[in-house]
C-alpha positions in Angstrom: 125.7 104.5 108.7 123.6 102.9 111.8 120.3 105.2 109.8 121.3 104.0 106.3 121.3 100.1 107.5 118.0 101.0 109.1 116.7 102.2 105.9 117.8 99.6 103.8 116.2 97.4 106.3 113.2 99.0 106.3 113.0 99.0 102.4 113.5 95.2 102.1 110.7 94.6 105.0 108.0 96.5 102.4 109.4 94.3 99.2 109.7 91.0 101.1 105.6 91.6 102.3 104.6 92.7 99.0 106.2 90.3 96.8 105.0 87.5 99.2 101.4 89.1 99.1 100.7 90.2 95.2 103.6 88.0 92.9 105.4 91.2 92.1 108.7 91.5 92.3 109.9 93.7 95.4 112.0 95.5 92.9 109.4 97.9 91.9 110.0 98.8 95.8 113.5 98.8 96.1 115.4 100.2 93.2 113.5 103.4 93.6 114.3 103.6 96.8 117.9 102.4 96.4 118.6 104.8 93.5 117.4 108.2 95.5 119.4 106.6 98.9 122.5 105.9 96.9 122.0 109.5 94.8 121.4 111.1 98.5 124.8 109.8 98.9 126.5 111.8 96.2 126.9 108.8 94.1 126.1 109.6 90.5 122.9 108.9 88.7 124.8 106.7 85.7 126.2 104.7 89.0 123.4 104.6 91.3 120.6 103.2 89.2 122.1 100.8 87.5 123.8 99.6 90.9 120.3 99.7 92.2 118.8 97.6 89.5 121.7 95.0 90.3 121.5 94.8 94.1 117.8 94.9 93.9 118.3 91.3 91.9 120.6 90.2 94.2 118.4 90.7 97.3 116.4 88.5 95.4 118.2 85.4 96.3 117.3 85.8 100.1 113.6 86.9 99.7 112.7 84.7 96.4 114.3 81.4 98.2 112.4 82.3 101.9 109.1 82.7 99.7 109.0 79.6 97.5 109.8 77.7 101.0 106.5 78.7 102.4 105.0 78.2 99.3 106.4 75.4 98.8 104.8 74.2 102.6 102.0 74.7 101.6 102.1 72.4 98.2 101.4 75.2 95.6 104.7 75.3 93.9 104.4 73.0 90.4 108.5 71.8 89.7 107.9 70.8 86.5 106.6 74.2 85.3 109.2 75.6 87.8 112.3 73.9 85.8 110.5 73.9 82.6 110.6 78.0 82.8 113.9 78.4 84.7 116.4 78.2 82.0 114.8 80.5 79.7 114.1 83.2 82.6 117.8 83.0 84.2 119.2 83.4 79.9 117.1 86.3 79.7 117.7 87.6 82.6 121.4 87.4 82.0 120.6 89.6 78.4 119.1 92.1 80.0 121.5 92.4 83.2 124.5 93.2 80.4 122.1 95.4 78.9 121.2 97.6 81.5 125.0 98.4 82.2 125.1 100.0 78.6 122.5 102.6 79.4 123.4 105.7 80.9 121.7 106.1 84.4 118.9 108.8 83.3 117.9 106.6 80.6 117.5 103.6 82.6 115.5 105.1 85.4 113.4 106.2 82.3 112.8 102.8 81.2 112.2 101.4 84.4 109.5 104.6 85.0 108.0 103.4 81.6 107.4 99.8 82.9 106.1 100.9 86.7 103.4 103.3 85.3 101.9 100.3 83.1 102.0 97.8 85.8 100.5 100.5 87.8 98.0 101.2 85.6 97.4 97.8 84.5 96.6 97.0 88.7 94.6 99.6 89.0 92.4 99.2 85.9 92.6 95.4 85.4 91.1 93.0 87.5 92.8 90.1 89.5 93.8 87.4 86.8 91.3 84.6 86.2 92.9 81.5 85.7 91.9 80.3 81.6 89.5 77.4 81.1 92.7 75.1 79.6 94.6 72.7 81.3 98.0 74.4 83.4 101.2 74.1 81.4 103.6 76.8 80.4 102.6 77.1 76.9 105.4 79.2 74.8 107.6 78.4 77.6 110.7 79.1 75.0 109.7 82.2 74.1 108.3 83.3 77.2 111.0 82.2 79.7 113.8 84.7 78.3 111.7 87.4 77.1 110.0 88.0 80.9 114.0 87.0 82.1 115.2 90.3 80.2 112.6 92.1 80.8 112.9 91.7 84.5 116.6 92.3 84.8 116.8 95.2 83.2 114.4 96.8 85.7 115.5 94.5 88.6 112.7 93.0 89.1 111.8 89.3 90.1 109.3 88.6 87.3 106.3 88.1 88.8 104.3 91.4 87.7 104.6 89.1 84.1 104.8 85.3 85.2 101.7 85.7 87.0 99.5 86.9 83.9 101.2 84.5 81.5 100.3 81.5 84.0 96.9 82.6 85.2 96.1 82.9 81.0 97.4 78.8 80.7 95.2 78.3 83.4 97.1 77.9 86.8 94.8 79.0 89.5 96.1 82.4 91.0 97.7 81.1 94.0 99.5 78.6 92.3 100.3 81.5 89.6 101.7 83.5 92.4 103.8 80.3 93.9 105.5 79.5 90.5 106.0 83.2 89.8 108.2 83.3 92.9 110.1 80.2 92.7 111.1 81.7 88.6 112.3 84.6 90.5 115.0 82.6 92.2 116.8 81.8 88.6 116.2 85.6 87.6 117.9 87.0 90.5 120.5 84.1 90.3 121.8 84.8 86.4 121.2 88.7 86.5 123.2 89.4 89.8 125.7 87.4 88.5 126.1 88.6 85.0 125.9 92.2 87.1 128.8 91.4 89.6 131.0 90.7 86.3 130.5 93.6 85.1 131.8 96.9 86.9 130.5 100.3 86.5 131.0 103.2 84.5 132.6 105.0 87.6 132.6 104.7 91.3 130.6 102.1 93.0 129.1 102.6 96.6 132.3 101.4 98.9 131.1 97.4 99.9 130.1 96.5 96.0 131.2 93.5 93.6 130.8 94.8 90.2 127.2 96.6 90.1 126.2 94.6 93.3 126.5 96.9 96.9 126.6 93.8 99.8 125.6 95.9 102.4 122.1 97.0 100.2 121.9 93.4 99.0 122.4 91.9 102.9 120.0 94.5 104.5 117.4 94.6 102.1 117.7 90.8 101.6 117.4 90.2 105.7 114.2 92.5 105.5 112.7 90.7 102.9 113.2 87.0 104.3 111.6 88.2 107.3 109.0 89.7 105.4 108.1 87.3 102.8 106.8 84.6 104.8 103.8 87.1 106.0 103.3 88.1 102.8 103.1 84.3 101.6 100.3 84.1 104.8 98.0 86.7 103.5 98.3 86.0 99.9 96.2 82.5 100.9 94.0 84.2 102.8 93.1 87.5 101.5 91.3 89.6 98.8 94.0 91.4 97.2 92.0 93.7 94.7 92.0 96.8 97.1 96.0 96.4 97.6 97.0 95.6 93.8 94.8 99.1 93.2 96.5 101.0 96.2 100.0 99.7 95.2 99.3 101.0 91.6 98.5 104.1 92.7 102.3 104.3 94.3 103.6 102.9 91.7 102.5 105.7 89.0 103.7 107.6 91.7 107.3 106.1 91.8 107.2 105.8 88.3 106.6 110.1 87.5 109.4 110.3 90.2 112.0 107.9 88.4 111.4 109.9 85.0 111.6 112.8 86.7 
């Protein structure tokens, strides 16, 4: 048990730094790692990844909040595009929370391999977003908000890898991108954990979890990623982060060949 806590630690110290340093959410980190962990443990595969996708939101709440805080120091979180955005990510997210508990286990790591590989790929290929030459504003905002919401969920992700883009194109500056991108993930994490925790499994849960949620993963993995966040919050304002969106892609086709297999 003392190795497993040291693990899940460990886990939410890597998605804390990167989703303070790149937008993304630490998802793309943890549910991989949550699913083998949890498979390691003889929990089955139509249990374990869908209980990882849940958990993986819930972390969120810790290492979302503890990122839009120093963000939010340093004056590059926009409210009005914050609440303007939150209720259509936290309905969709809630959609596609109740949706990934309808798909068996194999296919859900399939569609969350799908969506790795073509972030990864897209980091590797694409350059860093330019902001657009248009005044900021969350153009679309209604159709936008619950389609990256459901999106996210389903994969348990916190919705930057797709709120970044979509505000860098109506013309937020990156850093700014990157601030509003965490401060959405908050209502994400918020509506999908929830709408997860109501719903219980189609078997045995890990001993510890509410509905698809596992505490112990959530706690662990969220106390790494609070203490991690803030540092990735540092560097994101004062580094290039070209070479690490291409590395990270490169571990995320990786993680993606490994989830469909």
């Amino acid at each position: 048990m003392l190795f497993t806590g040291f693990l899940l630690l460990l886990v939410g110290l890597a998605a804390g730094l990167l989703a303070g340093l790149l937008g993304i959410g630490g998802g793309l980190v943890i549910v991989p790692a949550l699913s083998a962990l949890l498979t390691w443990q003889q929990v089955s595969e139509d249990v374990a990844v869908p209980v990882a996708v849940a958990t993986s939101l819930a972390t969120m709440l810790m290492t979302a909040a503890s990122a839009v805080w120093f963000h939010f120091r340093r004056g590059a979180v926009d409210w009005p595009t914050v609440a303007r955005l939150g209720g259509g990510v936290a309905a969709g997210a809630a959609i596609g929370a109740a949706l990934a508990t309808t798909i068996p286990g194999q296919d859900l790591a399939r569609v969350f391999a799908v969506i790795a590989g073509l972030i990864g790929i897209r980091m590797i290929l694409a350059p860093a977003p330019e902001p657009a030459d248009r005044t900021p504003r969350p153009r679309l905002w209604w159709l936008a908000g619950p389609l990256i919401g459901a999106a996210s969920a389903l994969v348990g992700i916190g919705g930057g890898t797709f709120n970044v883009p979509y505000l860098t194109r109506n013309g937020y500056p990156i850093v700014r991108a990157v601030a509003n991108a965490s401060a959405c993930g908050w209502p994400i994490a918020a509506a999908g954990a929830l709408t997860f925790a109501l719903i219980g499994p189609q078997g045995t849960a890990p001993y510890g979890s509410i509905g698809h949620v596992w505490l112990p993963g959530m706690l662990l993995i969220g106390l790494g990623g609070l203490l991690a966040a803030p540092a990735g919050v540092a560097l994101a304002h004062r580094l290039p982060a070209g070479i690490l969106r291409r590395l990270f892609g490169v571990v995320l086709i990786l993680v993606a060949l490994r989830m469909a297999w």
